[in-house]
ZAVEXVEX-994315 format. One record per atom (N, C-alpha, C): x, y, z; residue in one letter. Coordinates in steps of 0.02 Angstrom, whole numbers, plus 50000, padded with zeros to 5 digits. Each point is the difference from the previous one (the first is absolute). Last residue first. Example, Ala and Ser with C-alpha at 12.3 -4.5 7.8 and 13.67 -1.06 7.14 Angstrom:
<sites>
506424988850354S 500425005950003S 499615005550037S 500154971449996A 499555005950000A 500455006050000A 
</sites>
This chain:
<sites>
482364617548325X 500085003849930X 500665005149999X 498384982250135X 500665000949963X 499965000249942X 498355001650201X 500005002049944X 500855000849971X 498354984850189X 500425004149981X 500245001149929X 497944983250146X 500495002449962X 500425005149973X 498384986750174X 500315008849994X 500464997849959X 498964978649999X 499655005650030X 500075004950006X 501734985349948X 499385000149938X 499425003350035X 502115001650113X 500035003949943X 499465000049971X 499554993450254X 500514999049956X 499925003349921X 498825002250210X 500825004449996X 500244998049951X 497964987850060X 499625009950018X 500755002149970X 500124974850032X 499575003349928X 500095005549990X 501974989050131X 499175003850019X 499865002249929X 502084989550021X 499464994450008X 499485005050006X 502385006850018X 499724998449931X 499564995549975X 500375013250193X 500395002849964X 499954997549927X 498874998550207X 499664999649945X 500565002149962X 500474998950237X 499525002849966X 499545002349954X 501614981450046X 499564999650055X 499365006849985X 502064999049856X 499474994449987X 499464999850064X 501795016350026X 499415000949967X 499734996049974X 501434995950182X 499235002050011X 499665004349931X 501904989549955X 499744994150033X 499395004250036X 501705011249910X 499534996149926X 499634993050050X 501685020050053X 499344998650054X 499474996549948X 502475004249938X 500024997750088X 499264999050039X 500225008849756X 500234993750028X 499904997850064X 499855021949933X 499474996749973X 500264993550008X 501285017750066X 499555002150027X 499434993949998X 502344998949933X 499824999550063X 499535004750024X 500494991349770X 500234994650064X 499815000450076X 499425017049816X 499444991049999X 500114997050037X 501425019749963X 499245002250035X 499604993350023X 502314997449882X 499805000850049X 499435001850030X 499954998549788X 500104994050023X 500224999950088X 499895020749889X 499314996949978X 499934991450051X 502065014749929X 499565002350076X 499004998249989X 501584991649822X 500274998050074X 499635001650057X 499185008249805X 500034994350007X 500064996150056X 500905021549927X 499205003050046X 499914991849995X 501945001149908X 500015001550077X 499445000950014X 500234996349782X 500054992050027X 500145003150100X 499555018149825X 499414995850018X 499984992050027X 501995015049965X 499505004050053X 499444995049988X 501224994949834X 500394997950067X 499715001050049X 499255008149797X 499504990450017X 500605000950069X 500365019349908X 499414999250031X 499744994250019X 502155003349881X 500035002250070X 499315000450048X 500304991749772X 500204998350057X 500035001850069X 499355011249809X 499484993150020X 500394996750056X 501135019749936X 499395001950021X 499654995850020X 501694995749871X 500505000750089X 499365002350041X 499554995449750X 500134996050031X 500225000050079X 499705017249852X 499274996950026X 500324996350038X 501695008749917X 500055005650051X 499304996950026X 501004989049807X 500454999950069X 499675001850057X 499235003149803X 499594994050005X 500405000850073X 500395018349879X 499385000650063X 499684992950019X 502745008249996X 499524998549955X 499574998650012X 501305015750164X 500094994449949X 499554998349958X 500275021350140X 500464998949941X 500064991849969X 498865006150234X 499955003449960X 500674998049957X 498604984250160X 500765006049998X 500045001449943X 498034990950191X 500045002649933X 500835003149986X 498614990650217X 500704995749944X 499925002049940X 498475010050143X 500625000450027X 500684996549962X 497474996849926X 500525007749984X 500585002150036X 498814979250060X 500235001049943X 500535007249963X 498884998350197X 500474993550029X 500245000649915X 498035010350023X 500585004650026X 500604995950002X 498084991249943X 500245002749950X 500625006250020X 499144981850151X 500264998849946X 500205006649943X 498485003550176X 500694999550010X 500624996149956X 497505006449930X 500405005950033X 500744997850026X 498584982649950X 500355002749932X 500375005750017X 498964991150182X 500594992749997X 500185006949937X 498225007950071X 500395002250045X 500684995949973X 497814995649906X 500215006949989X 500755001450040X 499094977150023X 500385002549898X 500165006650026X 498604995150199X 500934994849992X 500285002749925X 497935006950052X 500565005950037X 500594995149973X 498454986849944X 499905005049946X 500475005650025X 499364983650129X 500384996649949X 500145004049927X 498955005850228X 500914996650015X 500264997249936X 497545004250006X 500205005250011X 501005000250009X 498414979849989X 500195004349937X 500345007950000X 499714987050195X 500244995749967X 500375004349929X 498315008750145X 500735003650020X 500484995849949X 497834993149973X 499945006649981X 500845003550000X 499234981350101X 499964997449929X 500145005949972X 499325002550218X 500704995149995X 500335000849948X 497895005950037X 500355006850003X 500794995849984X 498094987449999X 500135003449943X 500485004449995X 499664987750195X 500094995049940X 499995004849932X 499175002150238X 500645005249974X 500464996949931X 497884992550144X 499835005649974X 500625002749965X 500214980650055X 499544999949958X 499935006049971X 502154997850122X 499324997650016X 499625000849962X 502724991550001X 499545008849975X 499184995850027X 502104986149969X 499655001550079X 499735006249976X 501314996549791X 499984995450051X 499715003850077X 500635011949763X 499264994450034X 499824996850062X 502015004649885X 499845003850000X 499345002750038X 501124980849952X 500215001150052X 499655006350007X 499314990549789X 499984996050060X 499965005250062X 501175006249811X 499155003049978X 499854998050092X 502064991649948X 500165005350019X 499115001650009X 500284982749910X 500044997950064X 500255008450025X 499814997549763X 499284997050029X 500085000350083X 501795005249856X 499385005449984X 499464999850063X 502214986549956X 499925005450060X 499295002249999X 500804983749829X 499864997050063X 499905006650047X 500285005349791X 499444995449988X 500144997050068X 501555014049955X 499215003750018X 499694994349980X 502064989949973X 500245003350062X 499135003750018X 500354991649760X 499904993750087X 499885004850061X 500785011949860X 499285000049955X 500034993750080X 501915007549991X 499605004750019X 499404999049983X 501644983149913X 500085001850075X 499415005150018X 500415002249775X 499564991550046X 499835001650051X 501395015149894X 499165001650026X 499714993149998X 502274999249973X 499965004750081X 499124999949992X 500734993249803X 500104993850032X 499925004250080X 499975012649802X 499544995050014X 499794995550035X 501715016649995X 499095001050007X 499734994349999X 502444998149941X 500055006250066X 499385002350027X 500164981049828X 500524998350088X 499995005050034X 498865002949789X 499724994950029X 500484997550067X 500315021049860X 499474999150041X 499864992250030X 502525011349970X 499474997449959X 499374997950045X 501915019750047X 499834993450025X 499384999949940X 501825016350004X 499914994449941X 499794994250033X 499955019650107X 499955004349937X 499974994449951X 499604995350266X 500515003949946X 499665001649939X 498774988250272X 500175003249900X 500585002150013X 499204992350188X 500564998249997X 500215001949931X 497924997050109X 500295007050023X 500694999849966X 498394980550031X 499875004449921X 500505007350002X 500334982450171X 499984999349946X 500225002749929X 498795007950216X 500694998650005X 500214998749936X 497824998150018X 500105003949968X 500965001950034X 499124978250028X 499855003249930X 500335006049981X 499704991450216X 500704997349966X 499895002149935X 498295008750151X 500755001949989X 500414998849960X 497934987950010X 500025005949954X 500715005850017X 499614978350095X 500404997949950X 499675006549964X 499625002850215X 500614996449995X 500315001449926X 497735003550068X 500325005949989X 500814998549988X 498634980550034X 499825005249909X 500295006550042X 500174985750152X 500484993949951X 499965008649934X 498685002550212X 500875003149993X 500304995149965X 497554997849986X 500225007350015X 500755000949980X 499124977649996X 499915002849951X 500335007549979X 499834991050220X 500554995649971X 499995003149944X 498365005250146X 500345002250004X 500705001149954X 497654991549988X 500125004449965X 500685001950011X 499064975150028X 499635004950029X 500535007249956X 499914977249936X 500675002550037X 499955004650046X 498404989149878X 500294994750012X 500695002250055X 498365014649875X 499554996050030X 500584992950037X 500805016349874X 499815003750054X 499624994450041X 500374993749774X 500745000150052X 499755002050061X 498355001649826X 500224990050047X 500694999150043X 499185022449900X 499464996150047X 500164994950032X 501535008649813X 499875003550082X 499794997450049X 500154995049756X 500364996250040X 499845003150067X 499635014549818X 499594994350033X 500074996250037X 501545015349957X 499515003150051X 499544993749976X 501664995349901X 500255002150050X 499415000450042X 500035004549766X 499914988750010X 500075002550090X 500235021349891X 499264997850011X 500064991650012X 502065008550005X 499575004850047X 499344996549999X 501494993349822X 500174997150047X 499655003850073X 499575011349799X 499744993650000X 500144994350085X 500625022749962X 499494999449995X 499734992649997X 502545005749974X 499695000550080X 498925001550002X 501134995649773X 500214993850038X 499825002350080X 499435017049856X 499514993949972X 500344994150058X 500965024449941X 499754998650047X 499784994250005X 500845007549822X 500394998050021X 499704997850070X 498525010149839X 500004991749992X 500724997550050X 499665025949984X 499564995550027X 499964992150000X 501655011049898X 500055001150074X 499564997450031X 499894999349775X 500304997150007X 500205000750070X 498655017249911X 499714993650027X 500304992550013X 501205019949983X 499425002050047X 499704994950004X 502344996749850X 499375003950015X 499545000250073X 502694992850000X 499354998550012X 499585005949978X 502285000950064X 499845002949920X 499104996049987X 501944998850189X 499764995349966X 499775001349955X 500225019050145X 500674997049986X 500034991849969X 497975015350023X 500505004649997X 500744995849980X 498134987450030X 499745004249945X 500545004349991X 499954986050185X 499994997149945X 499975003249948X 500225011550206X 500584995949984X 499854996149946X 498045010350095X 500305005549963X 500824996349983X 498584985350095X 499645002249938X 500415006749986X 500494994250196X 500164993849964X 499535003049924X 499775012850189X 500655002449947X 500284993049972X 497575002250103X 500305005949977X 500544999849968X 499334980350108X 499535002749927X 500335005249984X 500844994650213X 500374993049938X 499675001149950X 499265015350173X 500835002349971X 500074994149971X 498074998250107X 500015003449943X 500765002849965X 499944984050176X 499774996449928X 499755006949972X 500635004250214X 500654997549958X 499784995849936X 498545009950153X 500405005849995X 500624998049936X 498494985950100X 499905001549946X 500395005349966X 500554989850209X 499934995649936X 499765002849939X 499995011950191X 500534998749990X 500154996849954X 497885001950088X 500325007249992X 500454999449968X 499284978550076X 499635005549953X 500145005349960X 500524990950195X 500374997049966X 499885001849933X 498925010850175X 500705003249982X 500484994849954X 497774993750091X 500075004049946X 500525005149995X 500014981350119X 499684996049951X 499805006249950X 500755004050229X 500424997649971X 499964998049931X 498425006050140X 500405004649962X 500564998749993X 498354985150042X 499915002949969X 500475004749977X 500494988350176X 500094995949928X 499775004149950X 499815006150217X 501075000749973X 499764996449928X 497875013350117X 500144993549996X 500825000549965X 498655018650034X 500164996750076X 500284993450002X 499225018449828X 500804993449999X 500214999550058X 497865007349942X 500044993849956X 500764999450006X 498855018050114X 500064993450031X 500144995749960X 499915023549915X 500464994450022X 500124995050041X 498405008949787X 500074999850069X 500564996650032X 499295013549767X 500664994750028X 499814998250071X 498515015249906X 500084994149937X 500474997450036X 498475009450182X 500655001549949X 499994994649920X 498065010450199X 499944992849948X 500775001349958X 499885013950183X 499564994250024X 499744995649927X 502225012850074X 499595001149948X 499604996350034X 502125003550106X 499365004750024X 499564999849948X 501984987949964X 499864999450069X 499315002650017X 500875005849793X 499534992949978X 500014998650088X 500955020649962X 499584999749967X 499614994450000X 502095000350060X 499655002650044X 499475001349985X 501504989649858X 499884995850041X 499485001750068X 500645017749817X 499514993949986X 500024994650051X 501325018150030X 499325001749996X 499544995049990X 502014994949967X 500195001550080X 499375000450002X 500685000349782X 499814993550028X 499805000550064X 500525020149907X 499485000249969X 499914989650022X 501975010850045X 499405003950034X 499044997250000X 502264991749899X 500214997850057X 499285005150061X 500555005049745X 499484993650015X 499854998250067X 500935020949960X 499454998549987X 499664993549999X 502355001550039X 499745003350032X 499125001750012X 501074993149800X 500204995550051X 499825002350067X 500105016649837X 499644993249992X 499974993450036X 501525019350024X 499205000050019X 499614996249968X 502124996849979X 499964999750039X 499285001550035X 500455002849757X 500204992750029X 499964999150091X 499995019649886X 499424998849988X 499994992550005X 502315011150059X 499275003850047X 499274996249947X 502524986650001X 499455006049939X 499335001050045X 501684982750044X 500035007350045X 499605003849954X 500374979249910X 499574999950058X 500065006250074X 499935000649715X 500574998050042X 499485000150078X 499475000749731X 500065006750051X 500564999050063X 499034979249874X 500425006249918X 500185005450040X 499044985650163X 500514994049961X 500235007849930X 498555004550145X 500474999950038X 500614996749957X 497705004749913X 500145002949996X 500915000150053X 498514981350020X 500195002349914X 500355004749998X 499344993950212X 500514994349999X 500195003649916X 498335010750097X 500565003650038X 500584995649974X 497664995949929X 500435004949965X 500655001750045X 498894982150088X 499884998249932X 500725006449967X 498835004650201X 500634997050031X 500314996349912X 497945011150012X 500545008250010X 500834994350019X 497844987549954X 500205002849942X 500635005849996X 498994987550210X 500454996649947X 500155001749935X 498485013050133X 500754999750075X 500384995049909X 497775007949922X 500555003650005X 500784998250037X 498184985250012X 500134999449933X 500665007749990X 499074995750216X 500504993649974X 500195000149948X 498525018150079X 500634998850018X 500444993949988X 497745002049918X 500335006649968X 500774999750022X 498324983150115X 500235000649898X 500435003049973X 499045003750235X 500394995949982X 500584995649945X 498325018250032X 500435002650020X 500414992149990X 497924997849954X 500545004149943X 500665003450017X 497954979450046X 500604999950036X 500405008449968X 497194993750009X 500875001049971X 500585002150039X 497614991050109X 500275004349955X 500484997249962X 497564989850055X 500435001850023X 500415005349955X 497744983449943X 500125006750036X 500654999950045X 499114987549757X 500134999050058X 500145005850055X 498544990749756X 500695005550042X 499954997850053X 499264978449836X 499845006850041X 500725005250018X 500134987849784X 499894997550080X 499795007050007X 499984989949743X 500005004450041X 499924998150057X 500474984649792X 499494999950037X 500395008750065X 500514992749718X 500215001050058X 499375002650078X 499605001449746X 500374992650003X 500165000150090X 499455020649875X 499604996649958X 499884993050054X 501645015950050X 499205002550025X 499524993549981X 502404999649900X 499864996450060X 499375002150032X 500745002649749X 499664993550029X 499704999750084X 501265020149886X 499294999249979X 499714993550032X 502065004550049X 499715005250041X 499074999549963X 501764987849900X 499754996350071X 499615003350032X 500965005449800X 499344995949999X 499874995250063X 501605018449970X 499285004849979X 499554994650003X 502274992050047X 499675004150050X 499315002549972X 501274990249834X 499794996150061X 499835003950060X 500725012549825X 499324995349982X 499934994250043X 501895013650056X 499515002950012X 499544998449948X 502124986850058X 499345003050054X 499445003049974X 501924998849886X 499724993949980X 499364998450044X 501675018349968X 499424999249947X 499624993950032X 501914998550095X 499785003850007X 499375000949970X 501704989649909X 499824998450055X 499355003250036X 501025008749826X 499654996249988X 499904996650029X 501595015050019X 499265004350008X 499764991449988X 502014997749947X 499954998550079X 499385005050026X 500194992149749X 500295004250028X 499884999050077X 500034985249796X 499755004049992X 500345005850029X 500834978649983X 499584999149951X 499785007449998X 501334995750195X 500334996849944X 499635002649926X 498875004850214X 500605003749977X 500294999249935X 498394986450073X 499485006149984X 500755005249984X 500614979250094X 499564999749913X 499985003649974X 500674998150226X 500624999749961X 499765000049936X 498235002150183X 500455006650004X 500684999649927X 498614979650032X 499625007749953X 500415003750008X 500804984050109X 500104998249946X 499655005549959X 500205002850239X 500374998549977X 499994998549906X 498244996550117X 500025008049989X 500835000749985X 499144976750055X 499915004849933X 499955006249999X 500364991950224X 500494997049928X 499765002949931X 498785004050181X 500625003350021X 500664998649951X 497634993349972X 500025004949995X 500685004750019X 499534974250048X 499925001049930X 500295008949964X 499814992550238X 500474998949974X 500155002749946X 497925006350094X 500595002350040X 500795000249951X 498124986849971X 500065005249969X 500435005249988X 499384977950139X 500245001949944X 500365003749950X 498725001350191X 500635001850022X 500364998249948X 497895002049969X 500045006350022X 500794997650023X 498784981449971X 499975005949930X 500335003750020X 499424987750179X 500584998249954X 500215002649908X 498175008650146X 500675001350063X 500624996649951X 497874994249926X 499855005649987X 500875002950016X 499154976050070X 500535002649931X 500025007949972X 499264995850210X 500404997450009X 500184999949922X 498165006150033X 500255005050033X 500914998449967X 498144985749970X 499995006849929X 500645003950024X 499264983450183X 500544996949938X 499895006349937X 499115010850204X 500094993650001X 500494997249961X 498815023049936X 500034996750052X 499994992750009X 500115028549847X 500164991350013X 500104996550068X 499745023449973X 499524999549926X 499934991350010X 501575014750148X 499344999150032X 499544997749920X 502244999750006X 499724995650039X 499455001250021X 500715012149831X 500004992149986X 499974995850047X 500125023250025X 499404997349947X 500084993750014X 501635010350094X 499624999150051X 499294997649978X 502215004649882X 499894992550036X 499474999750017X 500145020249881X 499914993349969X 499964992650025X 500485022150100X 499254999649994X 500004992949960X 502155006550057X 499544996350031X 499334999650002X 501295010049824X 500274991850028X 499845000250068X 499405019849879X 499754993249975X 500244993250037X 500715022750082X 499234998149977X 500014994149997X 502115005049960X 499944999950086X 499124999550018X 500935004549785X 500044992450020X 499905000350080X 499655021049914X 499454997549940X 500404991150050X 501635016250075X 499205000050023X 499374995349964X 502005001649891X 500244997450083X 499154998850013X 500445011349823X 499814995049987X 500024996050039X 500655019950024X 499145000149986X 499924994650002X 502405003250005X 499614999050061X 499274999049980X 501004998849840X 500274995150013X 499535002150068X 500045019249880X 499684997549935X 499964992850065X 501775013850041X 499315000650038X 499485000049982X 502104993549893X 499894998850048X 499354999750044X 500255008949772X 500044990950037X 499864997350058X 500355023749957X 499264999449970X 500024990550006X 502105011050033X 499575002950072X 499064997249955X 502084995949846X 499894995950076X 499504999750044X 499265007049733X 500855000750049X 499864996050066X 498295000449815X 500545002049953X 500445001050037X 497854981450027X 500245002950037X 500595005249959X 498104985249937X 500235006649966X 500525002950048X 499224979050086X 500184998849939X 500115006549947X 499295000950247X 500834996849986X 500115000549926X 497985007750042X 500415004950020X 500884995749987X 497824984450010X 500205005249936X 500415006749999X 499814983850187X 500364997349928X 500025005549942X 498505007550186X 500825001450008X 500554995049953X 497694999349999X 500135005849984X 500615001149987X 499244980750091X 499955000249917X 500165006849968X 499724997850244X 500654994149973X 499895002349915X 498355011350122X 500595001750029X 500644996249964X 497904988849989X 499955007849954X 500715003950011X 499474979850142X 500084999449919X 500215004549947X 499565003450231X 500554997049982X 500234998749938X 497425005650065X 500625005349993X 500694997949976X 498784982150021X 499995003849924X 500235008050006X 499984986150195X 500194995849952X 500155004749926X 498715008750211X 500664998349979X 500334998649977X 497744995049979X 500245005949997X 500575004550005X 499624976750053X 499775001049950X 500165007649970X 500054995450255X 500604996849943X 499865001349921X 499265015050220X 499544995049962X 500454997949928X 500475013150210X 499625003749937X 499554996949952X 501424993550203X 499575004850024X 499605003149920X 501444982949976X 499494997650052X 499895002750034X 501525006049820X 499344997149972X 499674996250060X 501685015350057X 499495002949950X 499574995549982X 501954989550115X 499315004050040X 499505004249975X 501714991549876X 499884994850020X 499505000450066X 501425015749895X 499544998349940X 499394994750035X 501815006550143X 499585004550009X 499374998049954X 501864987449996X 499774999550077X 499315004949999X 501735002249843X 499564994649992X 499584998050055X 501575017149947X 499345001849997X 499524995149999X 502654999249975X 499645005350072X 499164999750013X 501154988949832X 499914994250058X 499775006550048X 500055007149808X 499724997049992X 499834993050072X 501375019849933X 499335000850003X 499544997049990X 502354993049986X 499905002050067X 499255004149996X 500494988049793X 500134999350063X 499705002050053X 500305010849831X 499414996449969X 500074996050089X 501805013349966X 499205003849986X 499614995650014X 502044992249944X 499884999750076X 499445003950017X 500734997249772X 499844992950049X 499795000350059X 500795018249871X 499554998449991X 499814992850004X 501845008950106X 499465002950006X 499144999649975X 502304992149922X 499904996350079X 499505003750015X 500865011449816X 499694991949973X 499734996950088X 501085020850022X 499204999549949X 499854994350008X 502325000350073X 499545000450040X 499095002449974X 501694996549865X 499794994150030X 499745003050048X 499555015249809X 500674997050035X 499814994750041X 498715006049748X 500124999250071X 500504999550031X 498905002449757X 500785006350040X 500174998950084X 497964988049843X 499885007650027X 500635004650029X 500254980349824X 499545004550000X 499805005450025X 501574983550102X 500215004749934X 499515003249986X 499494988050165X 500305003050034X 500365006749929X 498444982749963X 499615003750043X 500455006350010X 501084978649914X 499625003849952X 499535005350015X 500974984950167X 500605004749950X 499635004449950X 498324987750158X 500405005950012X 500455003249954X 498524980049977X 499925006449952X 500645005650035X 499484979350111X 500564998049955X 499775007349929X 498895000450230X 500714998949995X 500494999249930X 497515006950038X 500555003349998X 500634998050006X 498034987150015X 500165002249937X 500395006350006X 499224989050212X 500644996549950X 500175002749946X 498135008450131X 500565002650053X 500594992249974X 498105003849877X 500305005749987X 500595000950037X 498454979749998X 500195002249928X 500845007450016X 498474991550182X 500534996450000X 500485002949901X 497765007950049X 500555005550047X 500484994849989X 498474994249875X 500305005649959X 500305003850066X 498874981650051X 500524995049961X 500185007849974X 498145000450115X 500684997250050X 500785000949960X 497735001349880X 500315005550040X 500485000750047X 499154981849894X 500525003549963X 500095006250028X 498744986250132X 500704996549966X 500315005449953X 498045002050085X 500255002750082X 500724998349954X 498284997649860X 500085005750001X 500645001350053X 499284976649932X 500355004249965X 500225005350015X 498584991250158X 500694995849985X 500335004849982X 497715004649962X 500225004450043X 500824995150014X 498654991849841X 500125005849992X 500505004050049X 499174977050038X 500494999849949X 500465005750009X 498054998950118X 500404999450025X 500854999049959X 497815003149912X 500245005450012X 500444998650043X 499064982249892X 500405004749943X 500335005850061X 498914983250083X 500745000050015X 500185002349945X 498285009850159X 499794996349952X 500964997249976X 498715008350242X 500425003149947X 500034992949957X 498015005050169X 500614996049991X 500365002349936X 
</sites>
């Protein structure tokens, strides 16, 4: 019987190790301006090294996530580990773009490890009520870690240097990688294969469609390496849907969107998030660039849609529980439109508290009601056996969603660039023009809900949509991150 020092132990370990991937995929936002001077970045760089980390990260999660239950989680774990801590330390000497950048993917990979070997510890280490607050730790964290990285990312700049973020991994990584052998209970291997063909083409099909949107927006969308790129992705997805038809253990299987709700539930996904990394990305570059906000004063600007988010998502349980999930669904993508609508509307002399502050209410409410009932639908009618994979695509839609939403945003931006005016003028037509594009991926968000996921919220309560122990979030919990 595990002792409750070591159950303590092993908590901690799954926690902060959790807590230095949520750390990293925030602590870049509000370091960017200062990231971007330092290393000489163009925007399309800067959008890159977000989207590195990203898209190699939702590409591969599926896969990380079969390594440790053919290899044996534990051991996975601390590879991941080793891989992640490495690659902070590459970010933090990073001296130009191409070494950041692909410094960001490594580090893709190293989180695409850990974060699911980590869920899969913790549910197999804890059982019953341990479980159940174990699960509520862990989503905690989630929060805690997505917000304060924000505030380190604006500290470590402000005070030091946007390396110092960074830095900040790798004595926390060296003492997890020492703790977890020590602390952490090992599973059996398991005998099947790897998905790799599968892996390789999704993560390539959406990275070649990623670069075709960057490079189209500064090159032009007749530019021969713009067209084959695009072309390449449109190859390299084609492959992959054919690939996972004929895989006998796929990471994506596609019977999971035999169901309208499900996939409906993760293109809302897609779409939604697509459009909250464009409200981090160039809302933090509009405060600092054309508000004059330090880094960490950017970070603390964030604080009113954090707080009002975290009162929000508690409230959840007893809403969902009273209203069931649907209502919640299309009220919070609702009022995260109206937000970022809203917020789209900068100038050069909007003041933060009527032109941010008050839109990221709205948007903080707005993900504190969607989060949970989107996770839900996601879920919904999957079979026991397909309960992980579910959970898997879940996260997988939510991580393509940032990579793909920033890719088009940042093109949506560089299109409204006009040369010869002033550069608060010239950010500003930039932020705007991207939160605009991100109140349309919204819209086409809110439609997806109405009429894929709505119309059948009555057989997904029948199928456990938000009553089955086996589907619901606190049993497969998902990794938002």
């Amino acid at each position: 019987m595990t002792s409750k020092r070591n159950t303590t132990a092993i908590l901690t370990i799954i926690l902060v190790s959790y807590f230095m991937i949520l750390l990293d995929n925030s602590v870049i936002f509000t370091a960017l301006p200062s990231l971007q001077a330092d290393l000489g970045l163009s925007s399309s760089d800067l959008a890159w090294v977000q989207d590195a980390y990203t898209l190699v990260f939702g590409g591969l999660l599926l896969l990380g996530a079969r390594a440790g239950d053919l290899l044996g989680r534990r051991r996975v774990f601390v590879f991941g580990l080793v891989v992640f801590s490495i690659a902070s330390l590459l970010i933090a000497v990073a001296p130009a773009a191409w070494w950041i950048i692909a410094a960001r993917a490594v580090q893709g990979v190293g989180a695409a490890i850990v974060a699911p070997s980590a869920l899969s510890l913790l549910t197999a280490s804890f059982e019953g009520p341990e479980r159940d607050r174990a699960v509520a730790w862990y989503a905690a964290t989630a929060g805690i870690g997505a917000s304060l990285g924000m505030l380190v990312g604006g500290a470590a700049a402000t005070l030091l240097s946007w390396r110092a973020g960074f830095w900040i991994n790798v004595p926390i990584g060296i003492a997890m990688i020492v703790l977890a052998p020590r602390f952490l209970p090992e599973t059996d291997a398991a005998r099947g294969r790897f998905d790799i063909t599968g892996a390789l083409t999704s993560t390539l099909g959406i990275g070649a469609l990623v670069f075709g949107l960057l490079h189209g927006a500064e090159a032009g969308w007749g530019d021969p390496i713009t067209l084959a790129s695009f072309a390449a992705a449109m190859a390299m997805l084609v492959a992959f849907v054919l690939a996972e038809a004929r895989a006998a253990q796929p990471i994506m299987p596609l019977r999971l969107f035999g169901s309208r709700i499900r996939t409906g539930a993760y293109l809302v996904r897609l779409t939604y998030l697509g459009a909250m990394i464009g409200f981090f990305f160039f809302t933090t570059q509009f405060l600092q660039g054309v508000l004059g906000f330090t880094a960490l004063q950017a970070g603390l600007a964030f604080l009113p849609m954090t707080l009002v988010n975290f009162a929000v998502a508690l409230a959840i349980p007893r809403l969902v529980g009273r209203a069931g999930n649907t209502w919640p669904l299309l009220v919070g993508v609702a009022l995260t439109l109206a937000g970022m609508l809203w917020l789209s509307r900068l100038t050069p002399e909007s003041a933060y508290l009527t032109a941010v502050a008050l839109p990221m209410l709205l948007i903080g409410t707005g993900q504190g009601l969607a989060f949970a009932p989107m996770t839900t639908f996601g879920l919904s009618g999957a079979s026991t056996a397909d309960a992980g994979a579910a959970s898997g695509v879940v996260n997988t839609f939510h991580q393509v969603g940032m990579s793909l939403g920033l890719g088009i945003l940042a093109a949506v931006a560089a299109a409204s660039d006009v040369p010869g005016t002033a550069p608060s003028v010239t950010l500003t037509a930039e932020v705007s023009a991207a939160l605009t594009g991100a109140t349309v991926l919204l819209g086409i968000a809110l439609v997806l809900a109405l009429t894929l996921v709505a119309p059948h919220r009555r057989t997904a309560t029948m199928q456990g949509g938000n009553a089955s122990p086996s589907h619901s979030p606190a049993s497969v919990p998902t990794l938002e991150v």
